[in-house]
Backbone as XML, in Angstrom:
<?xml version="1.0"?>
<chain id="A" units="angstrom">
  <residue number="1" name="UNK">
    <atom name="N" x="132.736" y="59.552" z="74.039"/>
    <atom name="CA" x="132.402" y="60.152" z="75.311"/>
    <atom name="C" x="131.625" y="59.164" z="76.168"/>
  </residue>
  <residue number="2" name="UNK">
    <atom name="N" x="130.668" y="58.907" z="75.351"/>
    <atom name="CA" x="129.683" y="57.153" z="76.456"/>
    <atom name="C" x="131.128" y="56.193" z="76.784"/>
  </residue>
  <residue number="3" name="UNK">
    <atom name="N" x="131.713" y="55.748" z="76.253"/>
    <atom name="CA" x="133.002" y="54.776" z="76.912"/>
    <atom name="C" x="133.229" y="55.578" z="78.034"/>
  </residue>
  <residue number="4" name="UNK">
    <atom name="N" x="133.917" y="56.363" z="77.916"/>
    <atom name="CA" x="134.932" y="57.751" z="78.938"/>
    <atom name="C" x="133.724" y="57.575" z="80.003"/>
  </residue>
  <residue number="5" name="UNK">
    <atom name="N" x="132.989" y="58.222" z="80.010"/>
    <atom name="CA" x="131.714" y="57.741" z="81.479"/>
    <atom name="C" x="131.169" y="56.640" z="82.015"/>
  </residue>
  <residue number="6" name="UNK">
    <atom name="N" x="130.889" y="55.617" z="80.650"/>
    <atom name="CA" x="130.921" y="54.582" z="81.503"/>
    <atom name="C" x="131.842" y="54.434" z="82.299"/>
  </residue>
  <residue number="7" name="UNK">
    <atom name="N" x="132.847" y="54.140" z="81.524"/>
    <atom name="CA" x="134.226" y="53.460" z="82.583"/>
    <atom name="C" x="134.815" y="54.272" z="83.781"/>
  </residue>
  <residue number="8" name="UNK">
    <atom name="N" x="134.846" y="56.222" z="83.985"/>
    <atom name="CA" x="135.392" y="56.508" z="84.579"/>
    <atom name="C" x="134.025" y="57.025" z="85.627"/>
  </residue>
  <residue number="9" name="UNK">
    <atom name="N" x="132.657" y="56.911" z="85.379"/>
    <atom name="CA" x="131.787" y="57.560" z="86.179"/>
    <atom name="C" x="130.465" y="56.755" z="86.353"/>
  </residue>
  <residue number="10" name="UNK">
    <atom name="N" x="131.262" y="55.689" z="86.939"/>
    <atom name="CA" x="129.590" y="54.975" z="87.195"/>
    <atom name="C" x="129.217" y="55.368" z="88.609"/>
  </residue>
  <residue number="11" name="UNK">
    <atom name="N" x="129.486" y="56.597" z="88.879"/>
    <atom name="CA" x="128.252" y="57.485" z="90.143"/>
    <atom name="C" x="126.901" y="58.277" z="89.323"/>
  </residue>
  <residue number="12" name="UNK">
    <atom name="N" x="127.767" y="58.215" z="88.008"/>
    <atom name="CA" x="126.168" y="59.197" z="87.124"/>
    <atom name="C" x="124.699" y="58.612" z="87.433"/>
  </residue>
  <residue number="13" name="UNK">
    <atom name="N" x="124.344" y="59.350" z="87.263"/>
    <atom name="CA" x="122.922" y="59.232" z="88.010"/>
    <atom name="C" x="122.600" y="58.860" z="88.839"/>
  </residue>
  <residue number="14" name="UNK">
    <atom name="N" x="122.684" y="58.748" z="90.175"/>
    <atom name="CA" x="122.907" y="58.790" z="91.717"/>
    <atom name="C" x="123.483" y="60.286" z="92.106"/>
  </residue>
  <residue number="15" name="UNK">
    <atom name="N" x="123.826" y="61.398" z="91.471"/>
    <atom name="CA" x="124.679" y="62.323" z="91.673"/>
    <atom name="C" x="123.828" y="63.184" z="91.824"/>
  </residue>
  <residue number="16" name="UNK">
    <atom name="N" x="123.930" y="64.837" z="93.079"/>
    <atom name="CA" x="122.322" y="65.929" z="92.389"/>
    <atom name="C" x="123.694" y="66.636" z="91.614"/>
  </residue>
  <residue number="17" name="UNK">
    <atom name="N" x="123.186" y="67.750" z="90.769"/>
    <atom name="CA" x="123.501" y="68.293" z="89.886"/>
    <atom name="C" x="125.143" y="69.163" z="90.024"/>
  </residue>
  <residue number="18" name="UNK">
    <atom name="N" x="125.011" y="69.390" z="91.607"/>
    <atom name="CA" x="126.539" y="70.253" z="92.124"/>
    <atom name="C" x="127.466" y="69.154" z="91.861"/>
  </residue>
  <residue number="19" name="UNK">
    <atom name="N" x="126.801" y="67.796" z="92.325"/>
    <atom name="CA" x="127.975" y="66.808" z="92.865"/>
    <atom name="C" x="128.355" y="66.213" z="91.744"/>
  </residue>
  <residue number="20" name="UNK">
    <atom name="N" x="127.627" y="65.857" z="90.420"/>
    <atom name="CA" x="127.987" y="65.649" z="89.253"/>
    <atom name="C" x="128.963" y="66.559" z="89.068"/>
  </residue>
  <residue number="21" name="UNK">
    <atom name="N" x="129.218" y="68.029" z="88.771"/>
    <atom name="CA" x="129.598" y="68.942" z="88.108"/>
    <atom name="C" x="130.723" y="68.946" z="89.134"/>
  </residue>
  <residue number="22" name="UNK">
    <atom name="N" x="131.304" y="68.683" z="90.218"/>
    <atom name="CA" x="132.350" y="69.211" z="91.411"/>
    <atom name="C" x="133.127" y="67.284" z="90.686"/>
  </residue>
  <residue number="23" name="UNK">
    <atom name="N" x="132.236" y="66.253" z="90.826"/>
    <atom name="CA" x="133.173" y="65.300" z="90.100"/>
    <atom name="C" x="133.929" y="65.571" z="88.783"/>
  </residue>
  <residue number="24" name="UNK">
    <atom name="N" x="133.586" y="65.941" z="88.247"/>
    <atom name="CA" x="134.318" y="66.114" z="86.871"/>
    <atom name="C" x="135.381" y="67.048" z="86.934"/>
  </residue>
  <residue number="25" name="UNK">
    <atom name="N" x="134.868" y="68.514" z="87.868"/>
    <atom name="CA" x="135.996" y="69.173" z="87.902"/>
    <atom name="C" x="135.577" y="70.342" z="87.206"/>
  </residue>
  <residue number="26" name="UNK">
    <atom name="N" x="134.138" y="70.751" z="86.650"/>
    <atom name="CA" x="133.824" y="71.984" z="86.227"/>
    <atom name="C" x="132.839" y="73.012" z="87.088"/>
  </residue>
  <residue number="27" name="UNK">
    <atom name="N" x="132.739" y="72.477" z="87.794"/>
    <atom name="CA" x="131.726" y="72.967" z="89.304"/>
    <atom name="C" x="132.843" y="74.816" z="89.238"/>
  </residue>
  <residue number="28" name="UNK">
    <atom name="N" x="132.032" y="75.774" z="89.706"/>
    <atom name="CA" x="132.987" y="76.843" z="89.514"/>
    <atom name="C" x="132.707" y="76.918" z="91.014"/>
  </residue>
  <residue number="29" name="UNK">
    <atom name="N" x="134.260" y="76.914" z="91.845"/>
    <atom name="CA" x="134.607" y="77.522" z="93.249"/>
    <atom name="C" x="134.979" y="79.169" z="93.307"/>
  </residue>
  <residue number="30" name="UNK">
    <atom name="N" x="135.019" y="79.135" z="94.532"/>
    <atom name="CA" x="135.089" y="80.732" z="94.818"/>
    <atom name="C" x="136.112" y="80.872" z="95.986"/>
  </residue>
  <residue number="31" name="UNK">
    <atom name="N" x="136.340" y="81.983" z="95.589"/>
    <atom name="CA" x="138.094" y="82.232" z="96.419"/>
    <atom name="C" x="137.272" y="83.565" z="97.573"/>
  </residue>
  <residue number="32" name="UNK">
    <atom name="N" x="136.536" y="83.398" z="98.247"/>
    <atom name="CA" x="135.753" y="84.644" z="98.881"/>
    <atom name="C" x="136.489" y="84.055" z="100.296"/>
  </residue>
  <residue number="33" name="UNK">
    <atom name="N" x="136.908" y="85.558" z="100.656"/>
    <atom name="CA" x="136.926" y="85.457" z="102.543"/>
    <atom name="C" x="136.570" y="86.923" z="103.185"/>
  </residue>
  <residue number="34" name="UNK">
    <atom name="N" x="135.900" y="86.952" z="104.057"/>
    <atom name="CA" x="134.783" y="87.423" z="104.646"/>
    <atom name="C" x="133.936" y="88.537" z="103.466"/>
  </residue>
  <residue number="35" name="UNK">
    <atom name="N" x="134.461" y="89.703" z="103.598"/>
    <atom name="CA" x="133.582" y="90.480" z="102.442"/>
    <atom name="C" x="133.971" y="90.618" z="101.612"/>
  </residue>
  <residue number="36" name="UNK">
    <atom name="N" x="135.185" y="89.812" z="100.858"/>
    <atom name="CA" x="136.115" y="90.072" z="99.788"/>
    <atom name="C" x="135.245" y="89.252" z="98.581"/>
  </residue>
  <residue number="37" name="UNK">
    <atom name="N" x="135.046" y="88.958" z="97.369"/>
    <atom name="CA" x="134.908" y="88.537" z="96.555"/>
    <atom name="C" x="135.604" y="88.615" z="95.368"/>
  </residue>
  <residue number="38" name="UNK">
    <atom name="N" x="135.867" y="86.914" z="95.523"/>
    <atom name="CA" x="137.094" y="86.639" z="94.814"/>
    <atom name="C" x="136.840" y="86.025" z="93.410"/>
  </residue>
  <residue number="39" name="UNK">
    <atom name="N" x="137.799" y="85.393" z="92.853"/>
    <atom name="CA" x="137.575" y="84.588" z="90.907"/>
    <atom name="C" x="137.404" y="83.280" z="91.658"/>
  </residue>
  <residue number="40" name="UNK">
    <atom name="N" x="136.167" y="83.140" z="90.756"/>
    <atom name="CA" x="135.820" y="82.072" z="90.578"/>
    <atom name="C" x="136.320" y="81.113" z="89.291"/>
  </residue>
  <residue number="41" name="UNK">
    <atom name="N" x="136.800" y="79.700" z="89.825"/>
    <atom name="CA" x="137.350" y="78.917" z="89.027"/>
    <atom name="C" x="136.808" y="77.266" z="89.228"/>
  </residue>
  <residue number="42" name="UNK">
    <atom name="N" x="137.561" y="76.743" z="87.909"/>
    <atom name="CA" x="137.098" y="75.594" z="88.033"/>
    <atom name="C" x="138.054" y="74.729" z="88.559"/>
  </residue>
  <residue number="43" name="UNK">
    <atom name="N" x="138.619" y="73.236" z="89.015"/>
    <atom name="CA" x="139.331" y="73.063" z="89.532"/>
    <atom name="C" x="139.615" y="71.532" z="90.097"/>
  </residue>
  <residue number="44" name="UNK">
    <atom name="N" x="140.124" y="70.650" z="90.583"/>
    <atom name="CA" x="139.798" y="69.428" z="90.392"/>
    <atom name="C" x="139.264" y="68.377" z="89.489"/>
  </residue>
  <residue number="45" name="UNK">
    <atom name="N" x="138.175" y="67.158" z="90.186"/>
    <atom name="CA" x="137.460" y="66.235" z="89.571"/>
    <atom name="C" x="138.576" y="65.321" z="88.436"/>
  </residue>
  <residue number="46" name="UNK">
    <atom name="N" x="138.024" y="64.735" z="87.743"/>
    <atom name="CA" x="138.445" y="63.879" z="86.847"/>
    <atom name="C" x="138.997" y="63.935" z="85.602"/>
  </residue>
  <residue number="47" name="UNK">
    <atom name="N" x="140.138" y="64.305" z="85.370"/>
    <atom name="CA" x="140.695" y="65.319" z="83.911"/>
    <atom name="C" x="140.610" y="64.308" z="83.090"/>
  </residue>
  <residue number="48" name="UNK">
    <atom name="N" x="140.493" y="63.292" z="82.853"/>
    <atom name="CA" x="140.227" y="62.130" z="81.927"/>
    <atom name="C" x="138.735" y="62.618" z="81.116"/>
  </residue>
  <residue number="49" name="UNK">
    <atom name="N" x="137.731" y="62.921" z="82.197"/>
    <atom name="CA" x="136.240" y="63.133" z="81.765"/>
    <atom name="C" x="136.448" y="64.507" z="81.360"/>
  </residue>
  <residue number="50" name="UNK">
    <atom name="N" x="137.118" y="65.230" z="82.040"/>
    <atom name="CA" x="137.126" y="66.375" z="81.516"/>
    <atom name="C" x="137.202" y="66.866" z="80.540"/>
  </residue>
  <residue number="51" name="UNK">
    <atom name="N" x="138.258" y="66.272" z="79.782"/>
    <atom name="CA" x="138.766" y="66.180" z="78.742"/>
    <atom name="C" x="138.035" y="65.718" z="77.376"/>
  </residue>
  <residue number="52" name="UNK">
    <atom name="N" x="137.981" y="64.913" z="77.884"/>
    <atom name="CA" x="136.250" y="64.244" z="76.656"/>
    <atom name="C" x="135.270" y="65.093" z="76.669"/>
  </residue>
  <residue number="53" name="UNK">
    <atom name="N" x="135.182" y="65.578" z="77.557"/>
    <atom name="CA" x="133.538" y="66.523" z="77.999"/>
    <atom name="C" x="133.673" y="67.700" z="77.007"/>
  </residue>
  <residue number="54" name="UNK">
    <atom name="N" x="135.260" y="68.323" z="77.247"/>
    <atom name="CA" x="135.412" y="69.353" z="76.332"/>
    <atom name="C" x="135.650" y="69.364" z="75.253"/>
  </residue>
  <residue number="55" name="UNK">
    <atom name="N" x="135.690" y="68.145" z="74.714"/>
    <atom name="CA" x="135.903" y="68.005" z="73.051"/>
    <atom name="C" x="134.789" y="67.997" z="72.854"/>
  </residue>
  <residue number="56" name="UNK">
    <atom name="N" x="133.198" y="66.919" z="73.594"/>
    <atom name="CA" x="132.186" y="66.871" z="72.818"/>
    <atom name="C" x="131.558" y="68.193" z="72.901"/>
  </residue>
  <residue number="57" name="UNK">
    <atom name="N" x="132.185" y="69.011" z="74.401"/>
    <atom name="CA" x="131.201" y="70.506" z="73.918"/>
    <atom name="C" x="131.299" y="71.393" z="72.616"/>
  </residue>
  <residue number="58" name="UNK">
    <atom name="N" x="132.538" y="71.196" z="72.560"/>
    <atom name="CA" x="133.263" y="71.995" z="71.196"/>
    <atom name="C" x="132.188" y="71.579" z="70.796"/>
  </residue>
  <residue number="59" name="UNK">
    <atom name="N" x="131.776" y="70.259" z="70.126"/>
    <atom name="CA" x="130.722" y="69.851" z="68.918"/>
    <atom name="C" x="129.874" y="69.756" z="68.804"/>
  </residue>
  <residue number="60" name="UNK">
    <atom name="N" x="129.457" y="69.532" z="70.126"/>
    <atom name="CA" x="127.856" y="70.572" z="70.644"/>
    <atom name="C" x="127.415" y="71.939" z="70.788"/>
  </residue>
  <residue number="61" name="UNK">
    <atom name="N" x="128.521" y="72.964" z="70.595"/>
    <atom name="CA" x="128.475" y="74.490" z="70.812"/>
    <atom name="C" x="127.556" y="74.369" z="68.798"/>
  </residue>
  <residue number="62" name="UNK">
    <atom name="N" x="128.677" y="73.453" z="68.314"/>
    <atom name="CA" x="128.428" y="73.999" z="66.506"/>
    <atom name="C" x="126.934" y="72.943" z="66.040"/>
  </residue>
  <residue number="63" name="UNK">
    <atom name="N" x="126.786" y="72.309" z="66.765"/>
    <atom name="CA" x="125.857" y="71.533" z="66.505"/>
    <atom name="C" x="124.225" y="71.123" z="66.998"/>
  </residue>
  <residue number="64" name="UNK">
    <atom name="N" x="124.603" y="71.186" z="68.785"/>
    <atom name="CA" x="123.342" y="70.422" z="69.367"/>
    <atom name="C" x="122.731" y="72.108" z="69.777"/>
  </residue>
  <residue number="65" name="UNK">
    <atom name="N" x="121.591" y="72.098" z="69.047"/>
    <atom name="CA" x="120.848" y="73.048" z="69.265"/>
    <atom name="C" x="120.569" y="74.140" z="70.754"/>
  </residue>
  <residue number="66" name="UNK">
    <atom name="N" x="120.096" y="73.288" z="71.854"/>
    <atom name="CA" x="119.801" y="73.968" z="72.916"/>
    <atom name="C" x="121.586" y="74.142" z="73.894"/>
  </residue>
  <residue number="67" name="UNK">
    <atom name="N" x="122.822" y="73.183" z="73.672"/>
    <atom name="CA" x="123.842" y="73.896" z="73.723"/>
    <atom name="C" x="124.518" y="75.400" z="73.328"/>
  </residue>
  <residue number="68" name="UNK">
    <atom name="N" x="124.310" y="74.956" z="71.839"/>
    <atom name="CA" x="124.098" y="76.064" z="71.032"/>
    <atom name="C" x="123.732" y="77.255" z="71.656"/>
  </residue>
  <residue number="69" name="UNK">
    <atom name="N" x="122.216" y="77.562" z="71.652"/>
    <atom name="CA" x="121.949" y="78.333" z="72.487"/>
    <atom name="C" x="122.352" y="78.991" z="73.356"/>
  </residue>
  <residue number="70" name="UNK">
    <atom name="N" x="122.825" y="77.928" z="74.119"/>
    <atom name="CA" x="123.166" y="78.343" z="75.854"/>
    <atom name="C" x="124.564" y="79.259" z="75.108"/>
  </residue>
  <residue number="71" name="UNK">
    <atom name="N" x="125.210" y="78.920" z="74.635"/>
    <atom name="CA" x="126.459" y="79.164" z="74.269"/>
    <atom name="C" x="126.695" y="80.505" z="73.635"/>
  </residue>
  <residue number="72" name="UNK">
    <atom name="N" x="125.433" y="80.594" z="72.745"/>
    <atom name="CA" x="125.572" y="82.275" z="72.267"/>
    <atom name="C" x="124.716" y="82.894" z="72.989"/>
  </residue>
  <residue number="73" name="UNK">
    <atom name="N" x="124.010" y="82.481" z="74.191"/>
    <atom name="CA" x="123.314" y="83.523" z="75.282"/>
    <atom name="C" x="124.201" y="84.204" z="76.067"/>
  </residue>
  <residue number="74" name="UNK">
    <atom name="N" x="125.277" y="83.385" z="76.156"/>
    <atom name="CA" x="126.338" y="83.778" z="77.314"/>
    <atom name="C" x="127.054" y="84.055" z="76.294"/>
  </residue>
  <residue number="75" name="UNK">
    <atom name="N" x="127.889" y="83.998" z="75.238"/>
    <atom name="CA" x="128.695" y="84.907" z="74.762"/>
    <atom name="C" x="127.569" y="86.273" z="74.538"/>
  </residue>
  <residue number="76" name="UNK">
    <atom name="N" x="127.250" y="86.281" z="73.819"/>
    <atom name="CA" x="125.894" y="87.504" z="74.185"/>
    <atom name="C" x="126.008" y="88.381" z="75.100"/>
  </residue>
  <residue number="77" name="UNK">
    <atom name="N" x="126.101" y="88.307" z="76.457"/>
    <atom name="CA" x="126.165" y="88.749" z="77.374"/>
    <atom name="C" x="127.294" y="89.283" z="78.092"/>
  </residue>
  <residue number="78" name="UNK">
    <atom name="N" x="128.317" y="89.113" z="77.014"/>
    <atom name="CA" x="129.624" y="89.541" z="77.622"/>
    <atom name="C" x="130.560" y="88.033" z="78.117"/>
  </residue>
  <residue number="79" name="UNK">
    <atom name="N" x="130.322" y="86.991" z="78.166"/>
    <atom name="CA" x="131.297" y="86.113" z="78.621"/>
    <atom name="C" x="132.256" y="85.701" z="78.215"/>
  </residue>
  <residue number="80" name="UNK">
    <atom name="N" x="133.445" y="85.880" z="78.247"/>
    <atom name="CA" x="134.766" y="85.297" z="77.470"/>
    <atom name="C" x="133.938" y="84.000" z="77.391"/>
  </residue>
  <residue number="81" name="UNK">
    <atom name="N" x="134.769" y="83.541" z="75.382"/>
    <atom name="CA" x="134.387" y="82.466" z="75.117"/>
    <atom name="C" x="134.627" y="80.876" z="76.088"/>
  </residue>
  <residue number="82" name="UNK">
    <atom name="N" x="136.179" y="80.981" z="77.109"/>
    <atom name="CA" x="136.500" y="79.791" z="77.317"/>
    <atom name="C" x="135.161" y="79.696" z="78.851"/>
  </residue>
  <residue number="83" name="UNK">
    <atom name="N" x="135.051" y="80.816" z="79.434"/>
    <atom name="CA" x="133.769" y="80.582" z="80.633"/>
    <atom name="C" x="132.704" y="80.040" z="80.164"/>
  </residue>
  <residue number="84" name="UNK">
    <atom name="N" x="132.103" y="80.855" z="78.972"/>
    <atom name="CA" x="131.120" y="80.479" z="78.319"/>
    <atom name="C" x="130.804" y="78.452" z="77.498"/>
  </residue>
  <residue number="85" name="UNK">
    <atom name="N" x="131.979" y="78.125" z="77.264"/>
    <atom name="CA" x="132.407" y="77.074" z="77.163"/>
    <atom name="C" x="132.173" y="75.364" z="78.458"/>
  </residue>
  <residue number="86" name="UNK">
    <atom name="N" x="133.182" y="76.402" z="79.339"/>
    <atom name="CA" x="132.639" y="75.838" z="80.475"/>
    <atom name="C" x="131.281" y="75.418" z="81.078"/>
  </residue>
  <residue number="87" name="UNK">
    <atom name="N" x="130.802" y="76.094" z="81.050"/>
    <atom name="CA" x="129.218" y="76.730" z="81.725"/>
    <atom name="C" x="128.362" y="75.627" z="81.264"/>
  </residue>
  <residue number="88" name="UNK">
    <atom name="N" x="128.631" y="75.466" z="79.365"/>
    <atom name="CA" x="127.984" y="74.414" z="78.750"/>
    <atom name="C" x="128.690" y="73.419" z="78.941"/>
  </residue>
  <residue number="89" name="UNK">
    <atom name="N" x="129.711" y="73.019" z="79.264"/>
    <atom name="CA" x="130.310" y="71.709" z="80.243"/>
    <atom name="C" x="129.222" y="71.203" z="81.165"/>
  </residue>
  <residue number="90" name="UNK">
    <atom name="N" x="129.222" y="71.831" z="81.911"/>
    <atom name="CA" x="128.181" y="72.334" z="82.772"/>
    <atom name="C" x="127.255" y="71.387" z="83.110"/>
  </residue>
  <residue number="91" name="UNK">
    <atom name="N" x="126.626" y="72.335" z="81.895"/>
    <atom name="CA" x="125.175" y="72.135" z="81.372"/>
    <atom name="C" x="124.998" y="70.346" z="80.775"/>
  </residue>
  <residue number="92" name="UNK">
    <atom name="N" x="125.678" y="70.139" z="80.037"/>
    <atom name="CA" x="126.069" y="68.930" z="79.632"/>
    <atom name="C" x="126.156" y="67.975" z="80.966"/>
  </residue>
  <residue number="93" name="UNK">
    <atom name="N" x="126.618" y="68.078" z="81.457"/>
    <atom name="CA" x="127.574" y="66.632" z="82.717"/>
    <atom name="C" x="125.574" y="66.814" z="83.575"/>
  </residue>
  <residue number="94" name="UNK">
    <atom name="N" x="125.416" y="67.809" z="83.453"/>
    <atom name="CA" x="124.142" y="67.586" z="84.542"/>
    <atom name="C" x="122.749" y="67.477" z="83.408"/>
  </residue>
  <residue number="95" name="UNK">
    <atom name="N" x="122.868" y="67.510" z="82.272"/>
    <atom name="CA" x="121.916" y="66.858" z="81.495"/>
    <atom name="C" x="121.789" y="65.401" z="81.290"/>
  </residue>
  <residue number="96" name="UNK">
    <atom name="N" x="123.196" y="64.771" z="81.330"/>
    <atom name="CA" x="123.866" y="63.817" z="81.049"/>
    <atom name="C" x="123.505" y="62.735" z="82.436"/>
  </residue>
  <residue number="97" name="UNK">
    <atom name="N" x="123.596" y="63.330" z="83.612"/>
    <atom name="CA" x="123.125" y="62.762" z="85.171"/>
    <atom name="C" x="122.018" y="62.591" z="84.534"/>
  </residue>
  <residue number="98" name="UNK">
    <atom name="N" x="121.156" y="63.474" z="84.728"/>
    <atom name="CA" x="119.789" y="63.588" z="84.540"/>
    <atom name="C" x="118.980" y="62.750" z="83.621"/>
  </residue>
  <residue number="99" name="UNK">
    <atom name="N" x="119.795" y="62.434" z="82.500"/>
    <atom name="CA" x="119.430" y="60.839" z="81.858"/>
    <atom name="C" x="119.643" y="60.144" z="81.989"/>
  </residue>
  <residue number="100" name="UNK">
    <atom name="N" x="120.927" y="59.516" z="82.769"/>
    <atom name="CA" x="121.121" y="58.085" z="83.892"/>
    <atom name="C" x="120.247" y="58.062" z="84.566"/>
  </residue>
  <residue number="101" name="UNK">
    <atom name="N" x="119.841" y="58.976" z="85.428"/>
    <atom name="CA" x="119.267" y="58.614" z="85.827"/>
    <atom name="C" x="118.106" y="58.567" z="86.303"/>
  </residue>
  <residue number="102" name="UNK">
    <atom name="N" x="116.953" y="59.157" z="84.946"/>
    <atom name="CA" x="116.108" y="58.672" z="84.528"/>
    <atom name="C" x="115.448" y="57.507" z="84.041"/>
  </residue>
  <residue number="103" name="UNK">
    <atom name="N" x="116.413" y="56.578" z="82.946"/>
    <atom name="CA" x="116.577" y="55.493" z="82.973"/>
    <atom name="C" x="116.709" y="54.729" z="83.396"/>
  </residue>
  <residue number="104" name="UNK">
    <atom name="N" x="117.816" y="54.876" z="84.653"/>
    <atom name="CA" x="117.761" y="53.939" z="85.856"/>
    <atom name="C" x="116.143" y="53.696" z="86.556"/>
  </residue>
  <residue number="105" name="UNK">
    <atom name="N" x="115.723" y="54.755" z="86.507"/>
    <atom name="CA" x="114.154" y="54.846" z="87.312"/>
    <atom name="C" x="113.309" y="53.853" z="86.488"/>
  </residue>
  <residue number="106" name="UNK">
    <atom name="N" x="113.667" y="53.962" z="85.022"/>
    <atom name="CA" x="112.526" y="53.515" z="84.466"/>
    <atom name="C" x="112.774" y="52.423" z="84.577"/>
  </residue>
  <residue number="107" name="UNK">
    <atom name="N" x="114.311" y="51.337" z="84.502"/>
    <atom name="CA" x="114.653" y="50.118" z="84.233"/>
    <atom name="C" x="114.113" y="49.362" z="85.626"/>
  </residue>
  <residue number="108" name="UNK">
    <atom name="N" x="114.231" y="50.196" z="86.798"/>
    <atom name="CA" x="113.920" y="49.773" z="88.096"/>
    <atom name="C" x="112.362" y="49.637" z="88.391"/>
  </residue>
  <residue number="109" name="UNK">
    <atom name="N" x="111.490" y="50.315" z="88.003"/>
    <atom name="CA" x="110.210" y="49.763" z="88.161"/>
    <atom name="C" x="109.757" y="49.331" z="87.177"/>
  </residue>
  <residue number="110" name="UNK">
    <atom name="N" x="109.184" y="47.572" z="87.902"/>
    <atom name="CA" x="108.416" y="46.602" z="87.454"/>
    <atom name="C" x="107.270" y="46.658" z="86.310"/>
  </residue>
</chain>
């Protein structure tokens, strides 16, 4: 998965959290026109990353603890498993920003 981002996403960490998640293609859109409310889906971004993203969630749902979590909070709650899935996509791609570019901060001051 680190190859797959390096090579296909060197905007990570420069990104806020929507614009990470709308690159990849798991950002959830909405089909709403005027008072109608519509399904929300996911849609675009980068199916290369995508794709990786969703294998390592698979192994983060069974493994990385606070995924985990997230994962049986929302099945919990009623969410079909593949939304619930998503969501921790999600969660992931903007945890994942969020340590680029942290690091970047730190490598950048002197």
């Amino acid at each position: 998965m680190a190859c797959t981002l390096i090579a296909n996403m060197r905007e990570l960490g420069s990104l806020t959290r929507p614009q990470a998640a709308a690159l990849i293609g798991v950002a959830p859109l909405n089909h709403d026109s005027g008072a109608r409310r519509g399904y929300r889906a996911i849609a675009g971004g980068r199916r290369r990353v995508r794709n990786v993203l969703y294998v390592a969630t698979l192994s983060a749902v069974r493994c990385n603890g606070p995924i985990r979590e997230f994962y049986r909070r929302l099945s919990a709650g009623g969410k079909p498993a593949k939304v619930a899935l998503v969501a921790c996509m999600r969660k992931m791609v903007v945890m994942l920003n969020g340590r680029v570019r942290d690091q970047l901060a730190a490598t950048a001051t002197p």
